[in-house]
DRENMILO-351496 format. One record per residue: x, y, z of N, C-alpha, C in turn; residue in three letters. Coordinates in steps of 0.2 Angstrom, whole numbers. Layout:
// DRENMILO-351496
NODE    n_c1    n_c2    n_c3   ca_c1   ca_c2   ca_c3    c_c1    c_c2    c_c3   res
NODE       X       Y       Z       X       Y       Z       X       Y       Z   ALA
...
***
This chain:
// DRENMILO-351496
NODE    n_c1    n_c2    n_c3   ca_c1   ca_c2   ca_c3    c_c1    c_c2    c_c3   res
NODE     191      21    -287     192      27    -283     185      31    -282   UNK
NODE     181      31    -287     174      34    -287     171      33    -282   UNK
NODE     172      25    -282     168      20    -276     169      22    -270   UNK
NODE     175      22    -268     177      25    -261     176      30    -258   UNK
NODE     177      37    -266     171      45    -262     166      42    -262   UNK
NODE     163      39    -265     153      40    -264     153      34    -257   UNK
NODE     156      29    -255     157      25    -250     160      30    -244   UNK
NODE     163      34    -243     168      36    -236     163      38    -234   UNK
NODE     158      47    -236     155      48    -231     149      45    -227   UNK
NODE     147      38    -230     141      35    -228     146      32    -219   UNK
NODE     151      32    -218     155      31    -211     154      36    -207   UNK
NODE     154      40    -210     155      48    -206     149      52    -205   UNK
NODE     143      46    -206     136      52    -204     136      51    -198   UNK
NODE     135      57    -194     136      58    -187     131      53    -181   UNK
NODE     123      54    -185     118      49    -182     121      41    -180   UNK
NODE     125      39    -184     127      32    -184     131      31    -179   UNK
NODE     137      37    -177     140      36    -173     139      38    -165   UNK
NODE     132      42    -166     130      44    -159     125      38    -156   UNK
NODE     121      34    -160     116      30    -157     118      28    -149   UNK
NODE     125      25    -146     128      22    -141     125      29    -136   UNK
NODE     127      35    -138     129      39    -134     121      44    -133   UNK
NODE     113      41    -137     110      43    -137     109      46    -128   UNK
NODE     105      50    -126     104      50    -118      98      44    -116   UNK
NODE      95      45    -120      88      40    -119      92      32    -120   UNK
NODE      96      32    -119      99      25    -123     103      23    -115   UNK
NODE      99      20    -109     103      20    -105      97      12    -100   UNK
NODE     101       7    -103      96       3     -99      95       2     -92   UNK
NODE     100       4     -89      97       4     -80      95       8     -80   UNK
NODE      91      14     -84      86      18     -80      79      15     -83   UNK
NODE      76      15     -78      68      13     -79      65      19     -81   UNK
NODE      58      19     -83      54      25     -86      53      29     -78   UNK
NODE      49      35     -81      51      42     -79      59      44     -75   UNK
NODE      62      39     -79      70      40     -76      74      39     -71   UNK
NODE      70      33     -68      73      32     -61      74      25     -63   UNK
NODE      79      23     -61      83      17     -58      78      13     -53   UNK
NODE      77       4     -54      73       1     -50      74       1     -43   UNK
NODE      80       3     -40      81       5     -34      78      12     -31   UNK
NODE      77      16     -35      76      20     -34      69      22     -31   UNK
NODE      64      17     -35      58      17     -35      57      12     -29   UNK
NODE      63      10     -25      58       4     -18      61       8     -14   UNK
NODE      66      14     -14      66      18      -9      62      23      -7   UNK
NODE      58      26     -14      55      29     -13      46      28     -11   UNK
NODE      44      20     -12      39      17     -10      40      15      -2   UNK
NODE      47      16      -3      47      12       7      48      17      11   UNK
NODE      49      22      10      48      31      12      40      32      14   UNK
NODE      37      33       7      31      34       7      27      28      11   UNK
NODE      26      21      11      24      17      15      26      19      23   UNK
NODE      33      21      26      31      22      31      28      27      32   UNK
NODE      29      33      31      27      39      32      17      38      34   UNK
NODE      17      35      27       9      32      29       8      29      32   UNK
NODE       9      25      36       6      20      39       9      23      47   UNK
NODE      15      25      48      16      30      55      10      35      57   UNK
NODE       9      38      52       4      44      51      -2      44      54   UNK
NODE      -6      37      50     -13      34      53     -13      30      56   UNK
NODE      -8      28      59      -8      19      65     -12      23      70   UNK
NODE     -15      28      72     -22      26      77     -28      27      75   UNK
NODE     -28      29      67     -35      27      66     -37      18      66   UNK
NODE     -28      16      64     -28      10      61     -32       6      69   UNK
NODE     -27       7      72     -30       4      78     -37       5      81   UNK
NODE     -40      10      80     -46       9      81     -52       6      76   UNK
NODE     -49       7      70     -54      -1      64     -52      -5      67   UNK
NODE     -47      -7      70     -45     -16      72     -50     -17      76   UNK
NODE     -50     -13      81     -55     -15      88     -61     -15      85   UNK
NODE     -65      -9      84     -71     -11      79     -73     -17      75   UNK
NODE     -68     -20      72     -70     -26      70     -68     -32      73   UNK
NODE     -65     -30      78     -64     -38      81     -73     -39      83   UNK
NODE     -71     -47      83     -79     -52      85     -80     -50      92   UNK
NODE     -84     -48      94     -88     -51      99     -85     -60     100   UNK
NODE     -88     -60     106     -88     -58     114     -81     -53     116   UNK
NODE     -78     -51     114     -70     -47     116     -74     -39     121   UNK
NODE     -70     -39     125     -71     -34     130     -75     -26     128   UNK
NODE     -70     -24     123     -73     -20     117     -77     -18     113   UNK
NODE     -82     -17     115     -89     -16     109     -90     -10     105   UNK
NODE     -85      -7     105     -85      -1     101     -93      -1      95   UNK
NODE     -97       4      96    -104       5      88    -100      11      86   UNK
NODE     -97      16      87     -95      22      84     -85      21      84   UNK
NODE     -83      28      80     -77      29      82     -77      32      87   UNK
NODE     -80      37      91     -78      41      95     -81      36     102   UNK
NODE     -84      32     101     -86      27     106     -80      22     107   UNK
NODE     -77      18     102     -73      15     102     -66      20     104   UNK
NODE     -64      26     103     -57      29     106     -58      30     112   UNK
NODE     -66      32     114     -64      33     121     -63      26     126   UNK
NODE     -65      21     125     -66      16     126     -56      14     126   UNK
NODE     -55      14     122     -48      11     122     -44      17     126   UNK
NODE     -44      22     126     -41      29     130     -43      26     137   UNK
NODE     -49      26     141     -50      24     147     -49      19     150   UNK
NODE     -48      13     145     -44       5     148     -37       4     148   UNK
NODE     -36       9     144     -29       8     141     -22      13     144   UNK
NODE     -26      19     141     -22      26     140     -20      28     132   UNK
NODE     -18      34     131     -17      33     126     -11      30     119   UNK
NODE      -7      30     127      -1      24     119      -5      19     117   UNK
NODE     -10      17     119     -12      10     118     -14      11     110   UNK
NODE     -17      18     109     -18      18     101     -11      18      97   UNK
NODE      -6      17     101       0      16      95       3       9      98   UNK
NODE       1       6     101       3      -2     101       4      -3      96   UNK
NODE      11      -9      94      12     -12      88      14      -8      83   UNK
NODE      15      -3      84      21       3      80      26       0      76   UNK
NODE      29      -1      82      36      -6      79      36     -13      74   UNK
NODE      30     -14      74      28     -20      71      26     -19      63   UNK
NODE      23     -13      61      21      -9      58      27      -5      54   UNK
NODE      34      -4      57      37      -1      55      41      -3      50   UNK
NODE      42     -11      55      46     -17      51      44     -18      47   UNK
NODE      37     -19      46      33     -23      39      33     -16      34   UNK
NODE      31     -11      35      27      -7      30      32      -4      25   UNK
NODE      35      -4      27      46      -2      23      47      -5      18   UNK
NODE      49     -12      19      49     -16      15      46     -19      10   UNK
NODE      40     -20      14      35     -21       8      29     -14       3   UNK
NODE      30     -10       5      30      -3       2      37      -2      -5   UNK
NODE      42      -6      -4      48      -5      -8      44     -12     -13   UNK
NODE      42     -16     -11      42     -23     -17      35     -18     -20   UNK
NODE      30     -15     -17      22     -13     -20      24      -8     -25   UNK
NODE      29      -2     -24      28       1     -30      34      -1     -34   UNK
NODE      39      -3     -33      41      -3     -37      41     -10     -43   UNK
NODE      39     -15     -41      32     -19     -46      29     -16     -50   UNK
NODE      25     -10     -44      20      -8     -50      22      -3     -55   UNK
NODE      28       2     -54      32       4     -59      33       0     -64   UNK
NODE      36      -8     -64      40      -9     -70      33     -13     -71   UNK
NODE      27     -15     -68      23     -18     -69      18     -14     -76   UNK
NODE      18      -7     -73      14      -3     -78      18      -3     -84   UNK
NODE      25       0     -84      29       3     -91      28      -4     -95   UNK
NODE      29      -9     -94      28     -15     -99      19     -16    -101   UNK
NODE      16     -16     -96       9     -16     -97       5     -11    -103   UNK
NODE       8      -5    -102       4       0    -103       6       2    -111   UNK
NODE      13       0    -110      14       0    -120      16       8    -121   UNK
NODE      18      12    -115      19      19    -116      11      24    -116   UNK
NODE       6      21    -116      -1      25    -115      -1      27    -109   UNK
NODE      -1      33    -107      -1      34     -98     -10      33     -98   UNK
NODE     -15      32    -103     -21      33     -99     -24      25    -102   UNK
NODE     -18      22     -99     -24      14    -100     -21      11     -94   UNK
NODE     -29      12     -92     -31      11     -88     -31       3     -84   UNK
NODE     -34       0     -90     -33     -10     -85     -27     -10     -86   UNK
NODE     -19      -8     -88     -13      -7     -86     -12      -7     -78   UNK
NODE     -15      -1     -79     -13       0     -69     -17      -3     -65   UNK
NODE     -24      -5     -66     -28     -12     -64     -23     -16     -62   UNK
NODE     -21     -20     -67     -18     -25     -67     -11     -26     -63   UNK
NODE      -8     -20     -65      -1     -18     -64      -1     -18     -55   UNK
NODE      -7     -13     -51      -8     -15     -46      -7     -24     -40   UNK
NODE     -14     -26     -46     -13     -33     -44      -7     -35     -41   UNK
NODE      -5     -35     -48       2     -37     -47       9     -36     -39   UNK
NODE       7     -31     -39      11     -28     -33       9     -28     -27   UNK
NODE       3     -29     -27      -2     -32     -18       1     -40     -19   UNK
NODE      -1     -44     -24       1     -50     -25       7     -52     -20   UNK
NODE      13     -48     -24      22     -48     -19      20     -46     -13   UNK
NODE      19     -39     -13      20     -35      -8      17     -38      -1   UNK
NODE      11     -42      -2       6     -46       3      10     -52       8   UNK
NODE      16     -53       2      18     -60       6      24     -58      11   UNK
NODE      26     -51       8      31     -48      15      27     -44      21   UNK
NODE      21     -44      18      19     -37      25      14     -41      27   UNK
NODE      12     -46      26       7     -52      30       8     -54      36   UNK
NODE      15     -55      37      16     -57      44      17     -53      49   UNK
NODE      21     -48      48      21     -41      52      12     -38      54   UNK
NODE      10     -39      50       2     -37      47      -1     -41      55   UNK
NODE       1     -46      54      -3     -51      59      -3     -48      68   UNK
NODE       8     -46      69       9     -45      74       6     -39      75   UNK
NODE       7     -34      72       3     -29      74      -3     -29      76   UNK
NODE      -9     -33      72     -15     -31      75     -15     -36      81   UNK
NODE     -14     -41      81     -12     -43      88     -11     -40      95   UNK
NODE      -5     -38      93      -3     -32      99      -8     -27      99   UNK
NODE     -12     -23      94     -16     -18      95     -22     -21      99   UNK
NODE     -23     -27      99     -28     -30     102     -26     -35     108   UNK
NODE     -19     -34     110     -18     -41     116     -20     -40     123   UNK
NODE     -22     -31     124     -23     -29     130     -18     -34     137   UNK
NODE     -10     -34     133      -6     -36     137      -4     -41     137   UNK
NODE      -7     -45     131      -5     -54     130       3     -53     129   UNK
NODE       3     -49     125      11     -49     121      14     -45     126   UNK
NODE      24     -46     125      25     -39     129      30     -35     121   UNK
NODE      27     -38     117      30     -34     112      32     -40     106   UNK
NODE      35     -35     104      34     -36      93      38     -44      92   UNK
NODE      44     -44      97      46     -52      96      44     -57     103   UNK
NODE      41     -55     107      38     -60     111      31     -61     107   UNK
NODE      27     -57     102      22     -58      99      23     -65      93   UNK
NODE      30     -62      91      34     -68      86      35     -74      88   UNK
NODE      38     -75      93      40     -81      96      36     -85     100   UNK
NODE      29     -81     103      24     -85     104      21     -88     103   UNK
NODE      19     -85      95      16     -88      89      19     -95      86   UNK
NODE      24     -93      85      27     -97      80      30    -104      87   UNK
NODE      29    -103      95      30    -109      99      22    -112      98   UNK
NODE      17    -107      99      10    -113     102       6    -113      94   UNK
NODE       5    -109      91       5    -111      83       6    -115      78   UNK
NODE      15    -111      75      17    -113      71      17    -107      65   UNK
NODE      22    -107      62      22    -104      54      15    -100      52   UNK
NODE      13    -106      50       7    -106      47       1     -99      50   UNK
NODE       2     -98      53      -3     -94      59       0     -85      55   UNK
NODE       6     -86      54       8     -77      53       4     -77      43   UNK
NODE       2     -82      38       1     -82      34      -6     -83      33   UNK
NODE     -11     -84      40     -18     -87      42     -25     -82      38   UNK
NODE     -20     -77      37     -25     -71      33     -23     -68      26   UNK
NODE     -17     -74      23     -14     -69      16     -18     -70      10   UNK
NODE     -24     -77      11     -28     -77       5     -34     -73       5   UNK
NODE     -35     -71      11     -39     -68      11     -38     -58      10   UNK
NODE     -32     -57      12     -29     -52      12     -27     -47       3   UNK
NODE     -24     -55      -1     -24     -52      -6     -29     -53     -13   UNK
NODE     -35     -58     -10     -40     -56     -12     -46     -50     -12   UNK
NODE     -42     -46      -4     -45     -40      -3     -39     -36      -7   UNK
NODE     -35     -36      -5     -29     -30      -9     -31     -30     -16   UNK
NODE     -31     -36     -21     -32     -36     -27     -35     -32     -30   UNK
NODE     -44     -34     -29     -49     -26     -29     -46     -20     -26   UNK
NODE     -44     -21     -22     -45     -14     -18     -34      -9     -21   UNK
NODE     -33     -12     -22     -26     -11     -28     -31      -9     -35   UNK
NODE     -32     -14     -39     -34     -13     -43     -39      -3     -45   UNK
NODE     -45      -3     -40     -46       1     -40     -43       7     -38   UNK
NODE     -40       6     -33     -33      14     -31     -29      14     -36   UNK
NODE     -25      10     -38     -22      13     -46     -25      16     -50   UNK
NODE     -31      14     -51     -34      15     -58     -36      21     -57   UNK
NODE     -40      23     -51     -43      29     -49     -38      34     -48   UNK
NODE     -33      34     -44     -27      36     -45     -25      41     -50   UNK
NODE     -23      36     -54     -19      39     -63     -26      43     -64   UNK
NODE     -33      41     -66     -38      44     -69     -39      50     -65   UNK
NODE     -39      52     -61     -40      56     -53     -34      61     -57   UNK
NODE     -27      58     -56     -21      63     -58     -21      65     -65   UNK
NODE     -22      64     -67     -23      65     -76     -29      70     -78   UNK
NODE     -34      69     -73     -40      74     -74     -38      82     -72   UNK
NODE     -37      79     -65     -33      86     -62     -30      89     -64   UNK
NODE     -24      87     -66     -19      89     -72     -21      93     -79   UNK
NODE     -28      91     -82     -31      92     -86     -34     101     -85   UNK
NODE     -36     100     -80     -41     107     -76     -36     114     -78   UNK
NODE     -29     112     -74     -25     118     -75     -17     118     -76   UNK
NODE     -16     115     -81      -8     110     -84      -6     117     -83   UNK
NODE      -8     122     -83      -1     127     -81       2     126     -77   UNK
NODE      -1     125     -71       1     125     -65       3     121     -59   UNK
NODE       2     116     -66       2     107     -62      14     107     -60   UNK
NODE      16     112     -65      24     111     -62      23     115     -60   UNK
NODE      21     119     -55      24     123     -50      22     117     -43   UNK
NODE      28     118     -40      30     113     -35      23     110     -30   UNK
NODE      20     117     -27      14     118     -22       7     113     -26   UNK
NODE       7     116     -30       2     115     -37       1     107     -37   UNK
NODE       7     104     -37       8      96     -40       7      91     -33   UNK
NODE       8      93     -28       8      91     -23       1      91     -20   UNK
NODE      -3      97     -20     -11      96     -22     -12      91     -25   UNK
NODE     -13      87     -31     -14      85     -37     -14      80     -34   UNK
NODE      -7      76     -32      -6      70     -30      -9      68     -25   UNK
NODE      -8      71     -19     -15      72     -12     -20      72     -14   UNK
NODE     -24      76     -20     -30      73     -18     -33      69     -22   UNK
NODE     -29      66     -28     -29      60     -31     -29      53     -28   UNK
NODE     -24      56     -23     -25      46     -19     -28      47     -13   UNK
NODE     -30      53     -12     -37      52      -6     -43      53      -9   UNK
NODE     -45      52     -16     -49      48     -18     -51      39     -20   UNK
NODE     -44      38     -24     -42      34     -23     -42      31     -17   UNK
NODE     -38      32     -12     -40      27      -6     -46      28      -3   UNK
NODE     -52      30      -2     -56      32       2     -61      23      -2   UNK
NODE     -60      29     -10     -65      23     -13     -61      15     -14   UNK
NODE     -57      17     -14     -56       7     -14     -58       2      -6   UNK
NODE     -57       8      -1     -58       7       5     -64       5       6   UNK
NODE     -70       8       3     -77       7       4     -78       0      -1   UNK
NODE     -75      -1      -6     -78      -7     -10     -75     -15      -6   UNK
NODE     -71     -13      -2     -63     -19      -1     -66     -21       7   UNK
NODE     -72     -16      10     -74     -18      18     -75     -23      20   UNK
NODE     -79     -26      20     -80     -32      20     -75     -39      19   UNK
NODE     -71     -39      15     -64     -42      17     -62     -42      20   UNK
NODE     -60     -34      22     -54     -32      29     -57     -33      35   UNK
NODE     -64     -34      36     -66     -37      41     -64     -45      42   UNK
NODE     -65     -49      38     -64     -54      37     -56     -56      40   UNK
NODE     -52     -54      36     -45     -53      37     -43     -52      44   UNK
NODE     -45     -44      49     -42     -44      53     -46     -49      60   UNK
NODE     -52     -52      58     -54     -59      63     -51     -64      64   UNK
NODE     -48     -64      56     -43     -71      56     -36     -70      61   UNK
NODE     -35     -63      60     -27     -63      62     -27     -61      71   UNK
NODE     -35     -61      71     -34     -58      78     -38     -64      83   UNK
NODE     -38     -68      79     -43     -74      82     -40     -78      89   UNK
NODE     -43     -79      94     -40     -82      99     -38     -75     104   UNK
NODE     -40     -71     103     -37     -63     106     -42     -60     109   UNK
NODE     -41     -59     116     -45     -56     120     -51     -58     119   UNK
NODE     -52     -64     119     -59     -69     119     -61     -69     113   UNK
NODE     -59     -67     108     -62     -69     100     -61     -74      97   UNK
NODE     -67     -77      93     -67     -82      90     -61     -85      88   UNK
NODE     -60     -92      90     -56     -95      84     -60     -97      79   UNK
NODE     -56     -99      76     -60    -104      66     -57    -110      66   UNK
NODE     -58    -113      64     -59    -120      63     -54    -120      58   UNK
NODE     -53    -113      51     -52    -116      45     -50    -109      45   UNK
NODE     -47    -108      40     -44    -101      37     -47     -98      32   UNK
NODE     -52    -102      30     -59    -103      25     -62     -95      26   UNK
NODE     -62     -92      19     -65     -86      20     -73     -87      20   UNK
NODE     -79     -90      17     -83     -93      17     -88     -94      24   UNK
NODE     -81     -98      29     -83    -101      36     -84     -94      41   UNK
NODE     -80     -87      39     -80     -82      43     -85     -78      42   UNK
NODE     -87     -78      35     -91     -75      31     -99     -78      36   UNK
NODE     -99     -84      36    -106     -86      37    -106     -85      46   UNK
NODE    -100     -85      52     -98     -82      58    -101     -77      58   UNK
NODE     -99     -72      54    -100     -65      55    -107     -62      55   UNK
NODE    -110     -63      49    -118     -66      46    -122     -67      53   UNK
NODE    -119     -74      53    -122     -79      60    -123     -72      68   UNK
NODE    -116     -69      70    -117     -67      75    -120     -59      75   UNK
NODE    -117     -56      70    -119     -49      69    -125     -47      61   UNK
NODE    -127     -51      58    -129     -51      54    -126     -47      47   UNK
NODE    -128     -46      41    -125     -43      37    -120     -35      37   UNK
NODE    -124     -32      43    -121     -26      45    -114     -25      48   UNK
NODE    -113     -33      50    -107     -36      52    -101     -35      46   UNK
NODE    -103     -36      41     -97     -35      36     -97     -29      33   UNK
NODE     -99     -24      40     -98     -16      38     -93     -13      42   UNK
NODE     -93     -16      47     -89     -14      54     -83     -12      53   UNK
NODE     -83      -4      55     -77      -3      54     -77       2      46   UNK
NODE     -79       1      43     -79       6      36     -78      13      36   UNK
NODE     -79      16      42     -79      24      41     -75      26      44   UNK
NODE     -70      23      51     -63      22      51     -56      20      44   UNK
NODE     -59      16      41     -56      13      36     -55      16      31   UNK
NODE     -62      20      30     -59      27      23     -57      34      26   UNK
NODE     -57      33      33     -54      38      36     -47      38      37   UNK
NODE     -43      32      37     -38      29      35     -35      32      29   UNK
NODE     -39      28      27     -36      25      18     -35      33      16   UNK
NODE     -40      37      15     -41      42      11     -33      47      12   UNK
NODE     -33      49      20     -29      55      18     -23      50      20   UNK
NODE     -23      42      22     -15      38      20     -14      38      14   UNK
NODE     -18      37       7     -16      39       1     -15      44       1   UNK
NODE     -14      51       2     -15      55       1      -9      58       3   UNK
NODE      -5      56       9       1      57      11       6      53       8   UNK
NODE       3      45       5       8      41       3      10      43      -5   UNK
NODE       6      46      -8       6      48     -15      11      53     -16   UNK
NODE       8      58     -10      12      65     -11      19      65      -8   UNK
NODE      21      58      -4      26      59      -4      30      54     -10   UNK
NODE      29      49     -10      33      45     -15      33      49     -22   UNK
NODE      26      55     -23      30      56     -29      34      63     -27   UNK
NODE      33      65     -22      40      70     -21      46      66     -21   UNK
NODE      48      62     -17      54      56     -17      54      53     -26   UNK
NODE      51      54     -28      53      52     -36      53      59     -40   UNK
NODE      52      64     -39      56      72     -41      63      72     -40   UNK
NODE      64      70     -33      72      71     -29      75      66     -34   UNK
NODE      73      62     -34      79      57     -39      78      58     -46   UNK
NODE      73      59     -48      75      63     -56      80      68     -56   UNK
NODE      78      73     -51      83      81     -51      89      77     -51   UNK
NODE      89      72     -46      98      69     -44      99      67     -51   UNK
NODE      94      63     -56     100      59     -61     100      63     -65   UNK
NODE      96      69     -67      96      75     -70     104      77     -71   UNK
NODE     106      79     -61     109      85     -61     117      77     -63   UNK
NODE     116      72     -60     122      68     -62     122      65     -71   UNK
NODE     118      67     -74     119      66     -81     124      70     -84   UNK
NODE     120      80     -81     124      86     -82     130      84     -81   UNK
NODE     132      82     -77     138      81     -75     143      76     -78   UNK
***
């Protein structure tokens, strides 16, 4: 009888019985408490939002770095817009929209939300280690590269067909009749050997960007106005400088994908190497600059809009499972 009082209440300590019902205890939710659905709706939000936003800067890097002999000689940006407004008009700076729209969606939902479960297992719970989100990045250009590479391709295309295409599936269908397959994928090695660096460093600068800020005046980093600064001018750090170091590839990339277009080179090979020494060959070293200060004029305040939104859209779905937990 002794045994069973000193036995009964070890059943009845409340700890034991609550573990199940802890709140933290809830495996579909991912870290900072969103669901992995949640995180590719909120990257494929912020992906378009971004990329609608800048498609006519975007459009003028393209032309700027196509090769010679093509009709387009743009040296400046304000030389190359007027140049495309005068031949063209101005929708021609939003040619390939639709191509843009389709790819950047989808592949904006695999990029972060990869890099979300990519980091919380990497990082070990330290928000400030940093080859975490190096890596974690990788990670997610890696995916994200081989859904948005073919769309990638139609659009620059179209921003450069001066009427070859008459749109987003006659650019599909013509490829894939005098081509083949192979043609929509003709720039992914070289694409996610640019993404890779150029990822790598935008996470990383990114998180240390946001964390410094954060640090300056953590008062006022939760007030709604305050946080949204933070993240803006985080990834338009972030994107400007990964933009500057990644140049040189994206030139590479958008020759291969435009190759055969309005007189520009074909290549023999898909050879990054073979374009490299092309480029060199026809423009000299300055060649693999072309385009640079459209491309961090891009980059900068496209992260900066894609940041500030995707982590607004990750606020809303907190607040949501916040307010549905309450419930």
């Amino acid at each position: 009888m002794a045994t069973e009082a000193t036995t009964a209440p070890k059943f009845q300590e409340p700890d034991l019985r609550s573990m199940p019902q802890t709140p933290d205890f809830r495996p579909e939710i991912a870290h900072d408490g969103l669901r992995f659905w949640q995180f590719m709706i909120a990257g494929s939000i912020a992906g378009s939002v971004e990329h609608m936003a800048m498609f006519p800067v975007d459009t003028i890097k393209t032309h700027m770095q196509a090769l010679r002999p093509c009709p387009l000689k743009p040296v400046g940006i304000r030389q190359a817009f007027r140049s495309i407004i005068q031949k063209e008009g101005p929708s021609a700076l939003y040619r390939g929209i639709w191509a843009m729209g389709l790819g950047a969606g989808p592949a904006h939902a695999v990029y972060f939300s990869f890099y979300e479960v990519s980091k919380k297992y990497l990082s070990a719970g330290n928000p400030n280690n940093s080859a975490a989100h190096a890596i974690s990045g990788v990670f997610a250009t890696v995916s994200s590269d081989a859904v948005f590479t073919p769309m990638d391709m139609v659009k620059q295309r179209l921003q450069m067909g001066e009427g070859t295409y008459k749109g987003v599936w006659d650019c599909v269908k013509r490829v894939l009749r005098e081509e083949g397959i192979g043609a929509f994928y003709a720039s992914y090695r070289t694409t996610v050997l640019m993404n890779a660096p150029f990822t790598a460093v935008h996470f990383a600068t990114y998180e240390a960007a946001k964390k410094a800020l954060m640090e300056i005046s953590p008062e006022r980093v939760s007030d709604e106005e305050e946080g949204w600064l933070v993240h803006a001018t985080a990834g338009a750090a972030a994107g400007g400088l990964a933009a500057a170091v990644t140049t040189p590839l994206d030139v590479v990339k958008t020759q291969l994908q435009c190759q055969g277009v309005c007189g520009c080179d074909r290549f023999t090979s898909s050879s990054i190497s073979d374009v490299l020494r092309t480029i060199v060959r026809k423009d000299g070293y300055r060649g693999l600059l072309r385009g640079w200060l459209p491309r961090m004029l891009f980059h900068a305040p496209a992260a900066a809009i894609c940041w500030s939104t995707y982590e607004g859209v990750k606020s809303f779905f907190q607040d949501f499972n916040d307010d549905s937990t309450t419930a």
